[in-house]
Each structure stands twice: as structure tokens, then as C-alpha cells.
C-alpha positions as CSV (number, residue, x, y, z in Angstrom):
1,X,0.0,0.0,0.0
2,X,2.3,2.9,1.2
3,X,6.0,2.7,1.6
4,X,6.8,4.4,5.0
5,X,10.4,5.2,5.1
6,X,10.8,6.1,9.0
7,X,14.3,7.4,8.5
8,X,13.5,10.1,5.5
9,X,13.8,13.2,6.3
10,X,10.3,14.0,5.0
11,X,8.2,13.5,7.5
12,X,5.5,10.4,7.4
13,X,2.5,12.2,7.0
14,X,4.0,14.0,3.6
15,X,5.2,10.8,2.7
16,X,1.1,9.9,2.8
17,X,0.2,12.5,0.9
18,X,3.0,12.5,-1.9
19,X,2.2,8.6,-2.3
20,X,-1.7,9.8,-2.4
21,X,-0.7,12.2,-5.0
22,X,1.3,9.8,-7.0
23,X,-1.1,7.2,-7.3
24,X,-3.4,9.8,-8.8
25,X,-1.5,11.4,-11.1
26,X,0.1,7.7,-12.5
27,X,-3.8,7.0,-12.8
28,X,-3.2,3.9,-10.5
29,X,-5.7,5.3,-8.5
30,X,-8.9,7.8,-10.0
31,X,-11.8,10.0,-9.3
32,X,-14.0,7.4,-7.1
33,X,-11.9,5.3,-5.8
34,X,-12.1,4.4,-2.2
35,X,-8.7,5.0,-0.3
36,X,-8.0,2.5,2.5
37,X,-9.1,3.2,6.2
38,X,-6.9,5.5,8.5
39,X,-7.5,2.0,10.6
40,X,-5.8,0.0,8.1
41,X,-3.1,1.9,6.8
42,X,-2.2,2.4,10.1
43,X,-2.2,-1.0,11.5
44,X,-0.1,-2.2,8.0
45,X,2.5,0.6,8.3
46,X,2.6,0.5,11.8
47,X,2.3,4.0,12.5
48,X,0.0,6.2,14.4
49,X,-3.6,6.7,13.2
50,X,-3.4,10.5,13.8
51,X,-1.0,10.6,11.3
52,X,-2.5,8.9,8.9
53,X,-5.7,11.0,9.7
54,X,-3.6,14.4,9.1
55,X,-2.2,13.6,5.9
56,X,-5.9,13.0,4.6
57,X,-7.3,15.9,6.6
58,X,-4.6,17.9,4.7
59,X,-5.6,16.0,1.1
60,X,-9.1,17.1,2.1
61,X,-8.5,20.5,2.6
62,X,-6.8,20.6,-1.2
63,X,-9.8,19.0,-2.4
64,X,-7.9,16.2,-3.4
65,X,-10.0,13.5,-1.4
66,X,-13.6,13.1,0.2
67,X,-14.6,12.1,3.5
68,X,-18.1,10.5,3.7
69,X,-18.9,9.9,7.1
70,X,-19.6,6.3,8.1
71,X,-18.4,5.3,4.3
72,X,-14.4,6.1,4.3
73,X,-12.4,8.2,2.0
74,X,-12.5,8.7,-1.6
75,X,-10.5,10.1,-4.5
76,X,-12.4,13.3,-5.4
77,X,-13.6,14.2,-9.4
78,X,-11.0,17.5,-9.5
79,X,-8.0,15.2,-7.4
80,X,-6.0,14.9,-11.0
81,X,-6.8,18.9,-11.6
82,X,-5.6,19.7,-8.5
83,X,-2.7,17.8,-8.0
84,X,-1.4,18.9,-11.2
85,X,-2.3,21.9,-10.5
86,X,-0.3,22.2,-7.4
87,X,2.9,20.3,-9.1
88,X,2.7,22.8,-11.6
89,X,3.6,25.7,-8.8
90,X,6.6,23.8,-8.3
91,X,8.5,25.0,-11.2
92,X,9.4,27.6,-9.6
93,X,11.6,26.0,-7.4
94,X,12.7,24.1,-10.2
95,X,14.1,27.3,-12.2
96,X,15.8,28.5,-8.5
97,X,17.7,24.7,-8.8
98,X,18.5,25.3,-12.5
99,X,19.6,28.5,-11.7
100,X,22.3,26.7,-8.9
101,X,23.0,24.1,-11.3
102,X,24.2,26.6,-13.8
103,X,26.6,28.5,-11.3
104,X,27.7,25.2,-9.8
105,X,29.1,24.3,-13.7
106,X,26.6,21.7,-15.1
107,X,25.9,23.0,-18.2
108,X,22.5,23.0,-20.2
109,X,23.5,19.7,-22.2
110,X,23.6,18.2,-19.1
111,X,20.3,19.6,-17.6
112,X,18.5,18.6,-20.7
113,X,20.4,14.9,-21.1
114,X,18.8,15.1,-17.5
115,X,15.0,15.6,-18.2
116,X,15.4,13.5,-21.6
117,X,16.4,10.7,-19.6
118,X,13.6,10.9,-16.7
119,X,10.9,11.7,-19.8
120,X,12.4,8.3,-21.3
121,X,12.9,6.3,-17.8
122,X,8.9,7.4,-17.2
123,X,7.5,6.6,-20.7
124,X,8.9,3.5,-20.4
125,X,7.1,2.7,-17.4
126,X,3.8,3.4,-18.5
């Protein structure tokens, strides 16, 4: 289900949500689907239900998932909108990193042999 790492430095309720997110946006998981019980996902990563309960109060807020009182959680009809939406505001902080790239010496072939090769690596997967 999710991949906990407890030694990331991202903490575990992010790692919920960016796993949530994921799913979504790979199309493994779409608009209806029920997501698994803060019970369950708690008991099979062996962490704290509060936890679990934050990172989908968070996905919530964003629209991202409903919660239907006595039915569970589900993956919302806007959740690939909005995800993208908020990836999207990341670039960003992806021009700042290009930007430190650049003074640190890798040149542009290098940035674009970069994204070429994660655009491949990710086609390839699908």
C-alpha cells in the first residue's frame, strides 16, 4: 500500500500525501476510488492513526479526497486537476535549482540529457 520510510527526512505524514498524490496522477488510482481506512493503513505501516488522519485531513482541505462519514475516504472528481495543479507551482523552485546548477558548472547539455532521460525512464514505465 504505502512505503513508509521512517528514517527520510520527509516526515510520514508527507510521505502519505505525496504517495496519495502519486497514485493519482500515474492514474493507479482515480476519481471514485475508495482510499484504505486511516484503521488500516495504520495498522499495516505501523504508524499512528493521527498521522495517517492528518495527511488526509490535509488531502481534504486541497480537495484532493472526500470524506463521507460512516463510508471512508475517496478520491475526489478534481483530485487529478488539483494535483497537477499544485505540481505545476513547483516550477518555480525548479528554475531556482536550475539556476544553482548553472553556477555550480553543469551546463545545459547536461540539464536537458537530464530531463530527456527521466521523460524516457517514465514513458517507459507506462
Amino acid at each position: 500500500m504505502f512505503q513508509i520510510n521512517p528514517l527520510s527526512r520527509t516526515s510520514i505524514y508527507q510521505q502519505i500525501i505525496d504517495q496519495i498524490e502519486e497514485y493519482i496522477t500515474t492514474g493507479l488510482w482515480k476519481a471514485g476510488d475508495p482510499l484504505p481506512s486511516v484503521r488500516t493503513v495504520s495498522v499495516e505501516s505501523a504508524i499512528n492513526p493521527n498521522t495517517v488522519q492528518k495527511a488526509y485531513n490535509e488531502l481534504a482541505g486541497k480537495g484532493i479526497i472526500l470524506s463521507v462519514p460512516g463510508r471512508g475516504s475517496f478520491v475526489s472528481e478534481d483530485a487529478f486537476r488539483v494535483v497537477c495543479r499544485e505540481k505545476r507551482k513547483q516550477l518555480g523552485e525548479f528554475r531556482r535549482m536550475i539556476g544553482e546548477l548553472l553556477q555550480a558548472g553543469v551546463t545545459p547539455d547536461e540539464l536537458i540529457a537530464e530531463i530527456q532521460d527521466v521523460s524516457e525512464t517514465k514513458e517507459s514505465s507506462e
